[in-house]
N, C-alpha and C positions, 0 to 999 in steps of 0.2 A: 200257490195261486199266482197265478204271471199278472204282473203290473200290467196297467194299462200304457196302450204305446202313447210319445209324446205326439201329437200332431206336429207333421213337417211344417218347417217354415216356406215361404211362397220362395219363386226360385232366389226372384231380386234380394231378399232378404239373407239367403243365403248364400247370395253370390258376396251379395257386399258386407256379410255380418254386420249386419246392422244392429242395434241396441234393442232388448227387447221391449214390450210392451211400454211395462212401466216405468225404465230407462225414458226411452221416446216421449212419453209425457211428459218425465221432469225434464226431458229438452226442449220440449215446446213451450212447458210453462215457463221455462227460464229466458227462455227468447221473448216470448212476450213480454216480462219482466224489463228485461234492456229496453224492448223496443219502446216500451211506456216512458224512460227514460231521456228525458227533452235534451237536445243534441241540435248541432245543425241539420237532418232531414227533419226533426219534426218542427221547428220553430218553422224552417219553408214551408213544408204544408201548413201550419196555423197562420202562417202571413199571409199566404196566396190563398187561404179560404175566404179570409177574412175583407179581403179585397175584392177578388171575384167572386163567390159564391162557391158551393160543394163542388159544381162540376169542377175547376178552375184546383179545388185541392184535391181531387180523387187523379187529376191527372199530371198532376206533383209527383203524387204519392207513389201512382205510374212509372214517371219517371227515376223515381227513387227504388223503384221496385226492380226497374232494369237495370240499373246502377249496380245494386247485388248481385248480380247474375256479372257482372264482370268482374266484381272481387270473388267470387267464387273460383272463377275461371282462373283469374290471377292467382291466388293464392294455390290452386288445385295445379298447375303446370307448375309453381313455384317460383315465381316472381315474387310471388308474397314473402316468400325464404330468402330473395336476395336482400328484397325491401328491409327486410329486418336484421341481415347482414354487413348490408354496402353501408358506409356513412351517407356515400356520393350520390347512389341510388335512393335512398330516404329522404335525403337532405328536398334534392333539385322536387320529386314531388311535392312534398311538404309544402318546401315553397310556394309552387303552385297553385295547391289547394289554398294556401293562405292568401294568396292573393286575390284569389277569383272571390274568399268569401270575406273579405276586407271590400272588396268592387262592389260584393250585393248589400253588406251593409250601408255603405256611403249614397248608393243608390235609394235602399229606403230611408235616407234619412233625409234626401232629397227630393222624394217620390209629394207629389201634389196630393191633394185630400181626394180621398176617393167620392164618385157617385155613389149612393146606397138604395137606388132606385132596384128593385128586387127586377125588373124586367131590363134593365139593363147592366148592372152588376157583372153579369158571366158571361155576356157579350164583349166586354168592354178589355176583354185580356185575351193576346193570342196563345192558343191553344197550344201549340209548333214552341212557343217560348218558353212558356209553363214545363210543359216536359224535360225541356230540355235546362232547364235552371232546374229541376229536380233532380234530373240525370246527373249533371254536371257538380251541384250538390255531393252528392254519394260519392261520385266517380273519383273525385278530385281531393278526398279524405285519403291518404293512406292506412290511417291508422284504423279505419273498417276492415281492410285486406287481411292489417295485423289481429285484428279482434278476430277475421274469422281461423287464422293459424291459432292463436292462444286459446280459442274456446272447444270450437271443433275437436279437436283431436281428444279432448277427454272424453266423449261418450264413441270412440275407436277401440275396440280391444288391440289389446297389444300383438294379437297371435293372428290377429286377420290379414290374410292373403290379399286379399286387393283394396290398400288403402287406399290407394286414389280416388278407386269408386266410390269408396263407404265416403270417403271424403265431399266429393262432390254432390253425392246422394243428402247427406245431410245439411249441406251449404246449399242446396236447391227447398229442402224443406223448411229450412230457418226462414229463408224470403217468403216461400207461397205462406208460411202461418205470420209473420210478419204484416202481411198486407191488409187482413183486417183491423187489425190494430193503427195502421198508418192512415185508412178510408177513415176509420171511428174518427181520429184525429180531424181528418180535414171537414167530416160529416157537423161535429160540436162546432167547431170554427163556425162556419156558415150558420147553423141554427141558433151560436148565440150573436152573432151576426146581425141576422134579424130580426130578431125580435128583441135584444136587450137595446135598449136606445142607449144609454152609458156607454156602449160600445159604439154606438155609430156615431154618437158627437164625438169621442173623443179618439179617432181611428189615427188623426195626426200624429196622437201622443204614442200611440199603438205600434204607429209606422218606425217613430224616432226608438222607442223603447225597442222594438227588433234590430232596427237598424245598429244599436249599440250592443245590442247580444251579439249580431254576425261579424262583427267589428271583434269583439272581445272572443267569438271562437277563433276566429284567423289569428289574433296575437296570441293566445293559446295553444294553434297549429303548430304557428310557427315557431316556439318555441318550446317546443315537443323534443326530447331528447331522442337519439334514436337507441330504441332498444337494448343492440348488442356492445353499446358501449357502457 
């Protein structure tokens, strides 16, 4: 009696041996996993919900979503591999990143008390800024680039032909399932927002209390060993 045949894989999938089914899920459930995990993108999207409203963190979260999409690309050309090589090249990033998120901490901890007027809330923050303090958020971390080389590569067979692709295939799907998860974030933000009053008297102490987390990520950053030493 002949076996039944196995159903082909679709081409993409066999172009880039991709992981199968159940593989795939426990990748996505793992990402999700991290991405639950409060870091500097998600404290931005709960500050900037918290401040503007939903719109004001779905377009953080935006921002941070295209943020991914350049450490993909970085780590996928292999910058990532120098990042994690060079002292020189880690260090002056590092740097950086630390600096820009030392800047946004000092910033909210200086930031004025918000309006919590629901109709003007999400008016009251440029759009053009929000994205791009998200973007810049992400971008300016190296140690994402490094997270997506040290994780990525475990759901890679060893015998696959073109890792670059299955590379960048999976570094594309980690972001697009990520990004629910990063709206949820800024979606709670906003809805306890408005309606928990606790939160809206005391949004000062909210502001200071972030302001000394993005404070405490940048001295974190910054002294981040690098890797290959």
């Amino acid at each position: 009696m002949r076996r039944p045949r196995k159903p082909a894989a679709p081409p993409f999938i066999e172009a880039t041996a991709m992981p199968d089914l159940p593989q795939l899920l426990l990748f996505i459930a793992a990402g999700w996993l991290l991405n639950l995990t409060p870091g500097p993108d998600v404290l931005c999207i709960v500050s900037t919900s918290l401040r503007g409203g939903v719109r004001a963190g779905v377009v953080a979260a935006l921002g941070i979503f295209v943020g991914c999409f350049v450490h993909v690309a970085i780590a996928t050309i292999g910058l990532g591999a120098l990042l994690a090589a060079s002292a020189t090249a880690f260090t002056v990033v590092k740097v950086i990143g630390a600096i820009y998120l030392l800047w946004i901490g000092v910033r909210l901890l200086r930031a004025p008390p918000a309006d919590w007027s629901p109709a003007t809330a999400p008016a009251s923050m440029d759009m053009r800024r929000v994205f791009r303090r998200g973007f810049l958020t992400n971008v300016l971390n190296p140690k994402v680039a490094l997270f997506f080389l040290a994780f990525l590569p475990q759901f890679i067979a060893p015998g696959t032909e073109h890792k670059t692709l299955a590379f960048l295939a999976l570094g594309v799907l980690f972001s697009v399932a990520a990004l629910p998860v990063t709206i949820g974030y800024a979606w709670l933000a906003a809805w306890a927002a408005r309606r928990v009053h606790t939160v809206q008297r005391t949004m000062r102490q909210l502001d200071r209390a972030a302001g000394l987390l993005f404070i405490g990520f940048g001295l974190k950053l910054a002294l981040t060993d690098n890797p290959a030493q």
